[in-house]
PDB file of N, CA, C and O in Angstrom:
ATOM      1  N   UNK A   1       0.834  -1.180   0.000  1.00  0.00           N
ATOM      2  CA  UNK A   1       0.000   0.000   0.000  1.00  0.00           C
ATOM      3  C   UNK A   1       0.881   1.245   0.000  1.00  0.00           C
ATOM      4  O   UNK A   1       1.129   1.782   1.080  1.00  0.00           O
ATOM      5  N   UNK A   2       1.464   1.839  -1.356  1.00  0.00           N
ATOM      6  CA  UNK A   2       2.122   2.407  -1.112  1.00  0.00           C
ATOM      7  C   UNK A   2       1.225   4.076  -1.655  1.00  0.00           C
ATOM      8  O   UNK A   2       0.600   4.115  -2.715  1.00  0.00           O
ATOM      9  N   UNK A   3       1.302   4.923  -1.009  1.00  0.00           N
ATOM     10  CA  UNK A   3       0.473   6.094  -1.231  1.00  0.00           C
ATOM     11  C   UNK A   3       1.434   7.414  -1.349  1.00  0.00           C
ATOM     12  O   UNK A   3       1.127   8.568  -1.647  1.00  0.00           O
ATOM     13  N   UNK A   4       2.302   7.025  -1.119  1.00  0.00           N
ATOM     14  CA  UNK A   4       3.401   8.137  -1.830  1.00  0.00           C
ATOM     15  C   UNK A   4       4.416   8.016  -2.420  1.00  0.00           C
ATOM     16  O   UNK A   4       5.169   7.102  -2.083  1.00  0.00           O
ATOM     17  N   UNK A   5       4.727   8.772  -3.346  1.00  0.00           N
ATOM     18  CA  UNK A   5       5.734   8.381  -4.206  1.00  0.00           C
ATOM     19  C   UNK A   5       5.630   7.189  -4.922  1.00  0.00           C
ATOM     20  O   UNK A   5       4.651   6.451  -4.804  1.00  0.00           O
ATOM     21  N   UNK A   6       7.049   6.830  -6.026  1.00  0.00           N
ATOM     22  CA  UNK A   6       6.876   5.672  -6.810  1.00  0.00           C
ATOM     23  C   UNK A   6       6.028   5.654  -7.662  1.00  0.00           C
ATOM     24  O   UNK A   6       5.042   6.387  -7.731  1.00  0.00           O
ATOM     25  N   UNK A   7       6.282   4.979  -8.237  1.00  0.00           N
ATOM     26  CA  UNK A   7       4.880   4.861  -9.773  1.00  0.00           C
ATOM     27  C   UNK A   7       3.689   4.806  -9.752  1.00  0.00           C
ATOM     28  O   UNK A   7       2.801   5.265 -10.470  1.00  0.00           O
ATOM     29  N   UNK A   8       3.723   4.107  -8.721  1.00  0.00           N
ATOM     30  CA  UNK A   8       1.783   3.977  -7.663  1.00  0.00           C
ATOM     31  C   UNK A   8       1.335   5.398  -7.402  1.00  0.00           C
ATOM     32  O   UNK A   8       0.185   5.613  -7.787  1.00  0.00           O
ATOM     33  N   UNK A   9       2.152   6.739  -6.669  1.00  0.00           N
ATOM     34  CA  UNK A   9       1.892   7.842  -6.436  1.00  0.00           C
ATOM     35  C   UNK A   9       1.914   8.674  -7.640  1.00  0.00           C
ATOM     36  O   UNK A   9       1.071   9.565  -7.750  1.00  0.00           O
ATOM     37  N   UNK A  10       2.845   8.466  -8.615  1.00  0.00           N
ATOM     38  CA  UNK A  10       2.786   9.457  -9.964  1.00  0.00           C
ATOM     39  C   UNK A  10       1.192   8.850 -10.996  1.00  0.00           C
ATOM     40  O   UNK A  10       0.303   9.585 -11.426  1.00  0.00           O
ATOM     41  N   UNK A  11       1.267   7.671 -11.113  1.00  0.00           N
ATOM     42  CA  UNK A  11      -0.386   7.063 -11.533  1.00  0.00           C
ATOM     43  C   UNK A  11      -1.336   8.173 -10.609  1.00  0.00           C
ATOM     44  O   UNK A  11      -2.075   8.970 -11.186  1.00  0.00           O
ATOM     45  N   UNK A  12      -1.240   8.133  -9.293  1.00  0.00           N
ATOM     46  CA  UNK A  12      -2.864   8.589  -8.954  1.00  0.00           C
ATOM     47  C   UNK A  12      -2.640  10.269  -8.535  1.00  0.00           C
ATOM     48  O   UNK A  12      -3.327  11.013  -7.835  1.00  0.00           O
ATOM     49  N   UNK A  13      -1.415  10.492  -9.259  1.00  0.00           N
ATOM     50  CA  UNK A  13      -0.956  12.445  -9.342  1.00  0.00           C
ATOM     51  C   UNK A  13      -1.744  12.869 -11.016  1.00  0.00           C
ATOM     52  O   UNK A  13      -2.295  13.926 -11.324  1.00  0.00           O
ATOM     53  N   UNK A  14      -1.518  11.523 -11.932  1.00  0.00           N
ATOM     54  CA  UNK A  14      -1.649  11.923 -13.054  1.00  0.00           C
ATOM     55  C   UNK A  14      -0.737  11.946 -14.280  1.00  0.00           C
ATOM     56  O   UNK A  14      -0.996  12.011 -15.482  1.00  0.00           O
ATOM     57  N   UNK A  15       0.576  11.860 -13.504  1.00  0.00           N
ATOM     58  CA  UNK A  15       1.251  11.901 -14.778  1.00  0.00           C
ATOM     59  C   UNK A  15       1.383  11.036 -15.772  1.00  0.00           C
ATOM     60  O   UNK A  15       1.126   9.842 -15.619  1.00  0.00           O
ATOM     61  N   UNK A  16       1.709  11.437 -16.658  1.00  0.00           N
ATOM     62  CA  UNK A  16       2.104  10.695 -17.833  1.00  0.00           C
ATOM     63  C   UNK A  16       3.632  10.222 -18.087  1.00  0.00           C
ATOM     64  O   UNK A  16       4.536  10.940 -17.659  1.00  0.00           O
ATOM     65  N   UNK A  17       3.956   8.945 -18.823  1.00  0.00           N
ATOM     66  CA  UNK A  17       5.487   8.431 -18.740  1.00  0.00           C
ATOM     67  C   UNK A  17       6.507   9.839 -18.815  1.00  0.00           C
ATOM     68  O   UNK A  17       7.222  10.178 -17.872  1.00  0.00           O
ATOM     69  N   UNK A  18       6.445  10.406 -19.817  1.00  0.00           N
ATOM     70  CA  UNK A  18       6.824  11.604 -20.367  1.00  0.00           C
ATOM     71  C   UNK A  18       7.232  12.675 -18.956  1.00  0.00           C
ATOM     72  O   UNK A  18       8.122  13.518 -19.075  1.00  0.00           O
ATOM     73  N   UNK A  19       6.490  12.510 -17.712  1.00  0.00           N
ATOM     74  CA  UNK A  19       6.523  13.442 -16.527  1.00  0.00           C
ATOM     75  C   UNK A  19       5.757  14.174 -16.596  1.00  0.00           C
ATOM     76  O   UNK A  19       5.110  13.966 -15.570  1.00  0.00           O
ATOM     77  N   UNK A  20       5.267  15.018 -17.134  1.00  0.00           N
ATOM     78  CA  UNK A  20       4.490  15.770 -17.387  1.00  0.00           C
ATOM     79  C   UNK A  20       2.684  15.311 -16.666  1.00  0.00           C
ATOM     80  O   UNK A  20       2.085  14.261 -16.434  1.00  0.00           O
ATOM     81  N   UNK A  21       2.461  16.423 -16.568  1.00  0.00           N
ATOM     82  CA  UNK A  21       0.999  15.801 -15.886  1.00  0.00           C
ATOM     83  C   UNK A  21      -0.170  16.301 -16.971  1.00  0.00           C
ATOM     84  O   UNK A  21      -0.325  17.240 -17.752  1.00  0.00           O
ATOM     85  N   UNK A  22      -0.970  14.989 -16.505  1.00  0.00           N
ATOM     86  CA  UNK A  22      -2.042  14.869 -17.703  1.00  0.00           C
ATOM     87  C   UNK A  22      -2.591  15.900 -18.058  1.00  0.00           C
ATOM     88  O   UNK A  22      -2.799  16.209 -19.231  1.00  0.00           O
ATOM     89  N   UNK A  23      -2.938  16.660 -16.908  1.00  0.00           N
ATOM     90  CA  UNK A  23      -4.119  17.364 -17.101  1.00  0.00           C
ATOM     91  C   UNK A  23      -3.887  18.580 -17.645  1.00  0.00           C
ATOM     92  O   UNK A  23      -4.848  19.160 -18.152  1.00  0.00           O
ATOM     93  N   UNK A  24      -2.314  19.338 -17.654  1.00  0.00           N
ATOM     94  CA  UNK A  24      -1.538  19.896 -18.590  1.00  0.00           C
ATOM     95  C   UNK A  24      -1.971  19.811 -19.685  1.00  0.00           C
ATOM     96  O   UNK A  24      -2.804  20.584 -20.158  1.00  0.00           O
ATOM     97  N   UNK A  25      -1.475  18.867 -20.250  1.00  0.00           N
ATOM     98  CA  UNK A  25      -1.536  17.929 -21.287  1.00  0.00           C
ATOM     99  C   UNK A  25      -2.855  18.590 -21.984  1.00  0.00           C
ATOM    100  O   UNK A  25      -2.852  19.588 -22.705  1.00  0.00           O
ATOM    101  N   UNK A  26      -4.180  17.666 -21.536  1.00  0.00           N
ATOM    102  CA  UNK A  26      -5.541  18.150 -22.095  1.00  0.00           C
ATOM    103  C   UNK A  26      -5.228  19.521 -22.372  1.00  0.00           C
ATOM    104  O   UNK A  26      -5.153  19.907 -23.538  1.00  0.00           O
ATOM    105  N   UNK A  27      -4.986  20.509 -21.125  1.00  0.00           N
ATOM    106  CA  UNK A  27      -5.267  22.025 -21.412  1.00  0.00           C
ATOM    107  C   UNK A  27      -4.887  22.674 -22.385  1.00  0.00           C
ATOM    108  O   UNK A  27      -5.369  23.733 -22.785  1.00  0.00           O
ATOM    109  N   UNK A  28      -3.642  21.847 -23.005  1.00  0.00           N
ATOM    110  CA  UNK A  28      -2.965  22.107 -24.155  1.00  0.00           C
ATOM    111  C   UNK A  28      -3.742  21.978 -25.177  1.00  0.00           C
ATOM    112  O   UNK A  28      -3.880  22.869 -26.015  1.00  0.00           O
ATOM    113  N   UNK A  29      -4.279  20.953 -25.212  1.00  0.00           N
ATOM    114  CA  UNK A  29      -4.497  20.357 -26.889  1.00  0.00           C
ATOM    115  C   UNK A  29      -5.943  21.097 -26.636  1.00  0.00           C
ATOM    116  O   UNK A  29      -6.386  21.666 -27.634  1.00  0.00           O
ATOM    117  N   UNK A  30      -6.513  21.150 -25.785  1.00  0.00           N
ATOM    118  CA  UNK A  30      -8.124  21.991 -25.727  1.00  0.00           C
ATOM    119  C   UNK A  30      -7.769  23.315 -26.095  1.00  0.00           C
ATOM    120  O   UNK A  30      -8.631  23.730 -26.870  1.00  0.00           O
ATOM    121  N   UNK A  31      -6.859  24.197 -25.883  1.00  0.00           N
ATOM    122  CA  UNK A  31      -6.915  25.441 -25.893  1.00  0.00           C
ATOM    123  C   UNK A  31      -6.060  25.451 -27.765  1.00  0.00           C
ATOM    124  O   UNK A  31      -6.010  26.492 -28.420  1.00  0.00           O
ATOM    125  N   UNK A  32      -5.617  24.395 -28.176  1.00  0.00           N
ATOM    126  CA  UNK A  32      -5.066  24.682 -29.494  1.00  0.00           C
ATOM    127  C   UNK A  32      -6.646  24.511 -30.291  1.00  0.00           C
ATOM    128  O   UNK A  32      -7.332  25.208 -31.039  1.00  0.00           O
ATOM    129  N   UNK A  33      -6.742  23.311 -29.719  1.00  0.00           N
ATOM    130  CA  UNK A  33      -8.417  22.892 -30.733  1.00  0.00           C
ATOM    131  C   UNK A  33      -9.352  24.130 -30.733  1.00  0.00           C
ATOM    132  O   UNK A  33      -9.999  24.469 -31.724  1.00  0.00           O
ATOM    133  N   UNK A  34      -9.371  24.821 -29.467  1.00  0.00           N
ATOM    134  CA  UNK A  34      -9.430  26.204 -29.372  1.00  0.00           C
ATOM    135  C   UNK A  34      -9.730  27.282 -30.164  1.00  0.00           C
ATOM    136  O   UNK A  34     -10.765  27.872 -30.474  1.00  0.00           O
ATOM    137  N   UNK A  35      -8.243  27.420 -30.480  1.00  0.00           N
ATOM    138  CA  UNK A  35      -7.720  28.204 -31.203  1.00  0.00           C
ATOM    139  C   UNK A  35      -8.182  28.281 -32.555  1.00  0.00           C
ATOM    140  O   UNK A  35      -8.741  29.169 -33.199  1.00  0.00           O
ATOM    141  N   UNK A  36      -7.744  26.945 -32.855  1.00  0.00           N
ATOM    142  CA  UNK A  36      -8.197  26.019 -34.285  1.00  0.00           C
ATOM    143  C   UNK A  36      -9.795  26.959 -34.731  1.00  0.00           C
ATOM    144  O   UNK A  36      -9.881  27.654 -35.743  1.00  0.00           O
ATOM    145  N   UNK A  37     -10.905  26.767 -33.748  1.00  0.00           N
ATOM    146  CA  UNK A  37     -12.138  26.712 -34.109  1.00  0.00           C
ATOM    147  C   UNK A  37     -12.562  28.219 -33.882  1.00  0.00           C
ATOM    148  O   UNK A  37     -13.632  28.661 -34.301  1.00  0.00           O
ATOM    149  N   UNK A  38     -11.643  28.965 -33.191  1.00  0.00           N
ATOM    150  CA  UNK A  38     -11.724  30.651 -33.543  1.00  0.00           C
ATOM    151  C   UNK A  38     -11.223  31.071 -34.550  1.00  0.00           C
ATOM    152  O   UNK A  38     -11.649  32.103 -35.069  1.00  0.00           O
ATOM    153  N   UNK A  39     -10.122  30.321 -35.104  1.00  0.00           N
ATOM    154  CA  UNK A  39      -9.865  30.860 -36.762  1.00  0.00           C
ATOM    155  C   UNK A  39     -11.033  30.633 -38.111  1.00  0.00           C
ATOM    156  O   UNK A  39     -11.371  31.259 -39.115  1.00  0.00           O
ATOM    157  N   UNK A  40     -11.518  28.863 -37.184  1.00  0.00           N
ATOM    158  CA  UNK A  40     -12.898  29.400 -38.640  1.00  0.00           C
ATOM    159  C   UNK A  40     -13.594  30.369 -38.424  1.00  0.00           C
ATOM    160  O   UNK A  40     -13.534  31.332 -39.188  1.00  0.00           O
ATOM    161  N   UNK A  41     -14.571  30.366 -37.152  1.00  0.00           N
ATOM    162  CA  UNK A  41     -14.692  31.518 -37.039  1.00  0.00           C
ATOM    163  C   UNK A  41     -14.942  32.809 -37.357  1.00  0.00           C
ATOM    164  O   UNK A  41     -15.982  33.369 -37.706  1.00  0.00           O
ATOM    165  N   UNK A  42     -13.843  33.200 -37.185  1.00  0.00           N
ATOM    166  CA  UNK A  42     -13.243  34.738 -38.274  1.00  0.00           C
ATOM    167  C   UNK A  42     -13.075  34.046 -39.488  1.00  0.00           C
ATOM    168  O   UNK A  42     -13.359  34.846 -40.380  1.00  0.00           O
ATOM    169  N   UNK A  43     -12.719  32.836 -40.023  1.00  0.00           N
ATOM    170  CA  UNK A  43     -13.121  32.871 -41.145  1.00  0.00           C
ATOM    171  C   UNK A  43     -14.353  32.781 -41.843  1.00  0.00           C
ATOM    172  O   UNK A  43     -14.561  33.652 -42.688  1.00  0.00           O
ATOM    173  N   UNK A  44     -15.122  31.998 -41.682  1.00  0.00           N
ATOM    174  CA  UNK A  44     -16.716  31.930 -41.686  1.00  0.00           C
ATOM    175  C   UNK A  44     -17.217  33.871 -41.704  1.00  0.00           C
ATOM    176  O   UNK A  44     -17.497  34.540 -42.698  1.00  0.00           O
ATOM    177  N   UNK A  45     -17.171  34.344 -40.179  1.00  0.00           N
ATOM    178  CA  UNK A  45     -17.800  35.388 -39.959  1.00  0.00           C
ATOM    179  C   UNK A  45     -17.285  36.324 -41.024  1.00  0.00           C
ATOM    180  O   UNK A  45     -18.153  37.084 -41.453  1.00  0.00           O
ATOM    181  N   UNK A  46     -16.023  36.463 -41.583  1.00  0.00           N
ATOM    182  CA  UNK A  46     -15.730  37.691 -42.659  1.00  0.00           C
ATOM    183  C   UNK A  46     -16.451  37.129 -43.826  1.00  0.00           C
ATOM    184  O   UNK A  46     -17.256  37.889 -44.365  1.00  0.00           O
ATOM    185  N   UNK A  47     -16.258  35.482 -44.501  1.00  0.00           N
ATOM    186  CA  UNK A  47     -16.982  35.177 -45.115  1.00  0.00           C
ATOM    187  C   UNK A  47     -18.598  35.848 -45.249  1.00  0.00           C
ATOM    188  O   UNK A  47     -18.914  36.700 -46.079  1.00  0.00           O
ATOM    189  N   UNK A  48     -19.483  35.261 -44.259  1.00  0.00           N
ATOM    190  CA  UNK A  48     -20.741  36.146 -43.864  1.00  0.00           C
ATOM    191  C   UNK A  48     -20.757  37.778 -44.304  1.00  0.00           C
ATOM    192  O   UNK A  48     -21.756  38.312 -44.786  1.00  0.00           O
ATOM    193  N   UNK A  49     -19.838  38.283 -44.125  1.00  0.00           N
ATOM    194  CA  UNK A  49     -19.919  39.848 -43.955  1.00  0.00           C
ATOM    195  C   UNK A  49     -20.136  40.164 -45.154  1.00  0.00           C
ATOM    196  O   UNK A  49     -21.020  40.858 -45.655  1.00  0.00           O
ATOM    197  N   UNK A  50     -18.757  39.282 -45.859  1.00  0.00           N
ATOM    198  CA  UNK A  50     -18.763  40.162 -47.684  1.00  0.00           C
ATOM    199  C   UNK A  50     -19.859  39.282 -48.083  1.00  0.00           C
ATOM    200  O   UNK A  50     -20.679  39.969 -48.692  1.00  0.00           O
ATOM    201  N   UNK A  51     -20.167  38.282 -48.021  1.00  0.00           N
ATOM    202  CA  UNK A  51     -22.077  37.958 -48.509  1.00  0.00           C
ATOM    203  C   UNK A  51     -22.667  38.793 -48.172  1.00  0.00           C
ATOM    204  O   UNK A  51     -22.818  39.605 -49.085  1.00  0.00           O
ATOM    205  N   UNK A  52     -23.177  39.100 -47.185  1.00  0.00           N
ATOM    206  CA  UNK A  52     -24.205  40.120 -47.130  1.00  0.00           C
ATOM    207  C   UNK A  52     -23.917  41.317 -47.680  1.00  0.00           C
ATOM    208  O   UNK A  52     -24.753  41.824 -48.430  1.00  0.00           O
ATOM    209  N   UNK A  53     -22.789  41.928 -47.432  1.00  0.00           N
ATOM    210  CA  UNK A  53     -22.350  43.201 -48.064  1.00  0.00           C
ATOM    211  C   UNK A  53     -22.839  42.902 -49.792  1.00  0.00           C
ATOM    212  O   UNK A  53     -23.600  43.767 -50.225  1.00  0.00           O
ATOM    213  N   UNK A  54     -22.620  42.238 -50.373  1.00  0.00           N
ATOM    214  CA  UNK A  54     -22.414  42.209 -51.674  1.00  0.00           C
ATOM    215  C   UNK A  54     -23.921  41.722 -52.274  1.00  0.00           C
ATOM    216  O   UNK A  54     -24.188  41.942 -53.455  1.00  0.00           O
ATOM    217  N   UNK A  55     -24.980  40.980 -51.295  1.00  0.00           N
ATOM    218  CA  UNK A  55     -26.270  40.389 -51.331  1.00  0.00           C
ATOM    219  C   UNK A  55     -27.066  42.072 -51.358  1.00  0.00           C
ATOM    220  O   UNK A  55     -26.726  42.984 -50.604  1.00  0.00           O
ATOM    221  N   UNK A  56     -27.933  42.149 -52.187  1.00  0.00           N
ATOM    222  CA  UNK A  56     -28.888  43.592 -52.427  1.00  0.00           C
ATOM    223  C   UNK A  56     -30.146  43.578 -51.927  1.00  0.00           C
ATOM    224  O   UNK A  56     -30.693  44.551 -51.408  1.00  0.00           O
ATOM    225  N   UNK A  57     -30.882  41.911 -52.145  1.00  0.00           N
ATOM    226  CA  UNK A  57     -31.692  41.854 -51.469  1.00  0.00           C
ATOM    227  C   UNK A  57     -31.557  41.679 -50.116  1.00  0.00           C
ATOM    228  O   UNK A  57     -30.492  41.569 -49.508  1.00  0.00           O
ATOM    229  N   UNK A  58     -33.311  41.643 -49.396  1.00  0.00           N
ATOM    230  CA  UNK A  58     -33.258  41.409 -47.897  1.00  0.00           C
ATOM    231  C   UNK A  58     -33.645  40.918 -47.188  1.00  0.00           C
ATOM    232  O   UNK A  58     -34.223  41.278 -46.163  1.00  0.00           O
ATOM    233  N   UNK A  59     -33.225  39.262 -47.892  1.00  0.00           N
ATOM    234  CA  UNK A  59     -33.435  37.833 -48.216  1.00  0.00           C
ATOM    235  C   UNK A  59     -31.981  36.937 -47.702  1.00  0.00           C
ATOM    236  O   UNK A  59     -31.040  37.381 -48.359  1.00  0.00           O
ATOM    237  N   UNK A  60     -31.671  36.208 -47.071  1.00  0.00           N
ATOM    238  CA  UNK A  60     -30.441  35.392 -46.887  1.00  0.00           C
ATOM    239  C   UNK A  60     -30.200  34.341 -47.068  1.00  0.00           C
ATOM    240  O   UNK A  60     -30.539  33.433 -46.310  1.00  0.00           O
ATOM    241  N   UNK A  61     -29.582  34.201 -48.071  1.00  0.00           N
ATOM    242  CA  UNK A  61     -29.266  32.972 -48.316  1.00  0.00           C
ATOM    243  C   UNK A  61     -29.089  31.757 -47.791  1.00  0.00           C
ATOM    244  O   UNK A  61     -28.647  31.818 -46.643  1.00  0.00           O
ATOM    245  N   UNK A  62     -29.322  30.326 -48.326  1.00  0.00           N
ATOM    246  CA  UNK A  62     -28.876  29.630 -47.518  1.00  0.00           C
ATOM    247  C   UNK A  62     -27.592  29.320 -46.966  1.00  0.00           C
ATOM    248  O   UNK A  62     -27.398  28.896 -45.827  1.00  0.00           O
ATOM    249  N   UNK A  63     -26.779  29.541 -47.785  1.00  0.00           N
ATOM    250  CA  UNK A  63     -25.361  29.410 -47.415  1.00  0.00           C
ATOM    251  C   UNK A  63     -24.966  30.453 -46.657  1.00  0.00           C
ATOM    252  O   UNK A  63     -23.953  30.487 -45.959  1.00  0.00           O
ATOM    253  N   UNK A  64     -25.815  31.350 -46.806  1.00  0.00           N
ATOM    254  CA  UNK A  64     -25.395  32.256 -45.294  1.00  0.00           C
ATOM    255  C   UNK A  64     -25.877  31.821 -43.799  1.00  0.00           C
ATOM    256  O   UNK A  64     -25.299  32.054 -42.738  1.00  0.00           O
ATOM    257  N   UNK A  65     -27.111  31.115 -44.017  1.00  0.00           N
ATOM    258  CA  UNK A  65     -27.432  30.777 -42.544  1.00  0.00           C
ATOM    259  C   UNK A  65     -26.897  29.689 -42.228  1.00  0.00           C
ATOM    260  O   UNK A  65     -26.992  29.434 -41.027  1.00  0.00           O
ATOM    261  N   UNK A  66     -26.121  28.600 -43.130  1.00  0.00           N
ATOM    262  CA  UNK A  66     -25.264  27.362 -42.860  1.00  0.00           C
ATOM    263  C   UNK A  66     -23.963  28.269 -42.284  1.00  0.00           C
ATOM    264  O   UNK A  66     -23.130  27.628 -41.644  1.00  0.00           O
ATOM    265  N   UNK A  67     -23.816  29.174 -42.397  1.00  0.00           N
ATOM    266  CA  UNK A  67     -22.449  29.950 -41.636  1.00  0.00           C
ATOM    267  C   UNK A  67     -22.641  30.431 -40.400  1.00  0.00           C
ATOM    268  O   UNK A  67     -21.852  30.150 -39.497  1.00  0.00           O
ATOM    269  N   UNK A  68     -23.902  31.352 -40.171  1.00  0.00           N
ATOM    270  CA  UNK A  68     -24.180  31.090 -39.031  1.00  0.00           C
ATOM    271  C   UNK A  68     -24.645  29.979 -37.969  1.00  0.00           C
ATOM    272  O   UNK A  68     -24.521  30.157 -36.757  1.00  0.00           O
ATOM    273  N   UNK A  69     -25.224  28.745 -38.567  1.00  0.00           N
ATOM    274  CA  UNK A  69     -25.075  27.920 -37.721  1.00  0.00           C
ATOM    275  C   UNK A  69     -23.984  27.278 -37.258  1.00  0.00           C
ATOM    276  O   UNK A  69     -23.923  26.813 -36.120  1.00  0.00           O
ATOM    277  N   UNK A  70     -22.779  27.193 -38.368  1.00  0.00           N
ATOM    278  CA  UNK A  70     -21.638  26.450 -37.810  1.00  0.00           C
ATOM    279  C   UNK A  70     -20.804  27.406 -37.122  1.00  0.00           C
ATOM    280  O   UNK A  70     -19.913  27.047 -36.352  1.00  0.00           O
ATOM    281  N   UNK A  71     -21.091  28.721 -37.400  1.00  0.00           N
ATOM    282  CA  UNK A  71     -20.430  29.560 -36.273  1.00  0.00           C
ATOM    283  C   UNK A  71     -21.162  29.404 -34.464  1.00  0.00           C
ATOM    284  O   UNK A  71     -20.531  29.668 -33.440  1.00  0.00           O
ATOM    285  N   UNK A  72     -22.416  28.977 -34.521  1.00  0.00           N
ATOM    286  CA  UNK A  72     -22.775  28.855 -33.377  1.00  0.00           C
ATOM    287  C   UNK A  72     -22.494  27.540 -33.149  1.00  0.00           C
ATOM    288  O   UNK A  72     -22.191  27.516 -31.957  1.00  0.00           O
ATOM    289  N   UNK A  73     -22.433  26.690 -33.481  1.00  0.00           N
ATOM    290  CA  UNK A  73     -21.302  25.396 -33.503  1.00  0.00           C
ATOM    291  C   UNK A  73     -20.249  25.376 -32.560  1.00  0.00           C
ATOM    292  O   UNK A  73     -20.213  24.868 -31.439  1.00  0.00           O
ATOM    293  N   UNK A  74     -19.369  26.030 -33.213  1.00  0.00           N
ATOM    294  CA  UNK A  74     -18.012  26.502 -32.623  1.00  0.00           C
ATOM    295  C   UNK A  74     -17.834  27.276 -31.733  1.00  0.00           C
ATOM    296  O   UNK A  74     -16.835  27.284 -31.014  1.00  0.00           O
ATOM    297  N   UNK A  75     -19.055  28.258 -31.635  1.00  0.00           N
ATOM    298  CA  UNK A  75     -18.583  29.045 -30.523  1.00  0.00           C
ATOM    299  C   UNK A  75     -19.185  28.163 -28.895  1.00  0.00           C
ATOM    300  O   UNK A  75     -18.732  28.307 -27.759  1.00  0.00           O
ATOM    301  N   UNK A  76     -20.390  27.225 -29.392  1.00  0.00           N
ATOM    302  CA  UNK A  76     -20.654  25.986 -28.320  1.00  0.00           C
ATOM    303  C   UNK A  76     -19.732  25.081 -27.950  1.00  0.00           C
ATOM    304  O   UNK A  76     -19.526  24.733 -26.788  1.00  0.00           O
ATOM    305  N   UNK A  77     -18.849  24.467 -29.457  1.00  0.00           N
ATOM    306  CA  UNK A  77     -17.493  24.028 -28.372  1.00  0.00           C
ATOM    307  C   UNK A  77     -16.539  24.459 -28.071  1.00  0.00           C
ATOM    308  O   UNK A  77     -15.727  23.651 -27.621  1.00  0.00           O
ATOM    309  N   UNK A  78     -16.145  25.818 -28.141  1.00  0.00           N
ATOM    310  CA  UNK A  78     -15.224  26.397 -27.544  1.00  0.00           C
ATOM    311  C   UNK A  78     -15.928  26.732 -26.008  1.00  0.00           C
ATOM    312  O   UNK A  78     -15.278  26.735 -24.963  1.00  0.00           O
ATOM    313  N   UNK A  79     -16.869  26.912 -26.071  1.00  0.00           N
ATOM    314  CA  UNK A  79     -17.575  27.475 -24.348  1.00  0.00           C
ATOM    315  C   UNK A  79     -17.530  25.862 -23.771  1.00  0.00           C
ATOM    316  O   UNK A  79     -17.073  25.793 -22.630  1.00  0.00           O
ATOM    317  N   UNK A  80     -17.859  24.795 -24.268  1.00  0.00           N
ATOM    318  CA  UNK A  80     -18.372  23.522 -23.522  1.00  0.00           C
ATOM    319  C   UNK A  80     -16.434  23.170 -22.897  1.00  0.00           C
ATOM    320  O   UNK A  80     -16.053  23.028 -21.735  1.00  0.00           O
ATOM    321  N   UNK A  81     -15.769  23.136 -23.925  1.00  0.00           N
ATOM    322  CA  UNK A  81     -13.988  23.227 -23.454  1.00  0.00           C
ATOM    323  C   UNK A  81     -13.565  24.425 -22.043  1.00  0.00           C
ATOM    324  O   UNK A  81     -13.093  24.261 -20.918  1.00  0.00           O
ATOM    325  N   UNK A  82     -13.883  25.257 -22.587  1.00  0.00           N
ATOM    326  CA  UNK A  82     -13.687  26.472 -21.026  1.00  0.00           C
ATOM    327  C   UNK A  82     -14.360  25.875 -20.077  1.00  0.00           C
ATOM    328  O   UNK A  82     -13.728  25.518 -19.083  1.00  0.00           O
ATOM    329  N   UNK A  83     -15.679  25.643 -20.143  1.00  0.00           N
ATOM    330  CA  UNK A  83     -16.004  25.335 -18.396  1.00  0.00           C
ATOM    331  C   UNK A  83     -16.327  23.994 -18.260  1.00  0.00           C
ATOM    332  O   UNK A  83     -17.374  23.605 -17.742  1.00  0.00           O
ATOM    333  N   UNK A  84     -14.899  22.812 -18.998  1.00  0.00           N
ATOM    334  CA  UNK A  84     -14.577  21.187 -18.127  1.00  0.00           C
ATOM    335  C   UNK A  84     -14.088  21.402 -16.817  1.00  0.00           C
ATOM    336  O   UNK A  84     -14.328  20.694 -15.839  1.00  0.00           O
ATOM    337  N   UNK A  85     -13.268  22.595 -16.860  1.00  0.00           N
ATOM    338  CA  UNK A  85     -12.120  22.663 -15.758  1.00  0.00           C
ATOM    339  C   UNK A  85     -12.888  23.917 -14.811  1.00  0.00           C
ATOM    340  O   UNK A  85     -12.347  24.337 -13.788  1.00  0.00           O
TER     341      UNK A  85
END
């Protein structure tokens, strides 16, 4: 029963072989995936802009509201990632 230290204590700290601790780890790759899904995003949303800018009627397309939905997409898993932790 060993509860400190040793491999038994780094297992129930979290770490990984590497040393590093897991949960690091996640915060990393969540906040890149992150990142990732704020660049569509701004890409999508400028997309959106010059459509409408350039659209005369005051009517929206479908491919404009497929942009806003996958922008509300993304901005749901970027919020559901912020508050795991």
């Amino acid at each position: 029963m060993n509860t400190h230290g040793g491999p038994e204590g780094d297992a129930q700290k979290g770490k990984l072989p590497n040393g590093k601790l897991q949960m690091d780890e996640i915060l990393k790759a969540d906040h890149a995936k992150s990142l990732d899904d704020l660049r569509q995003i701004t890409e999508l949303s400028q997309s959106l802009a010059a459509e409408m800018e350039r659209d005369t009627s005051h009517v929206l397309s479908l491919s404009s509201i497929r942009k806003t939905e996958e922008i509300e997409k993304l901005a749901r898993r970027i919020r559901s990632r912020m508050r795991k932790f």
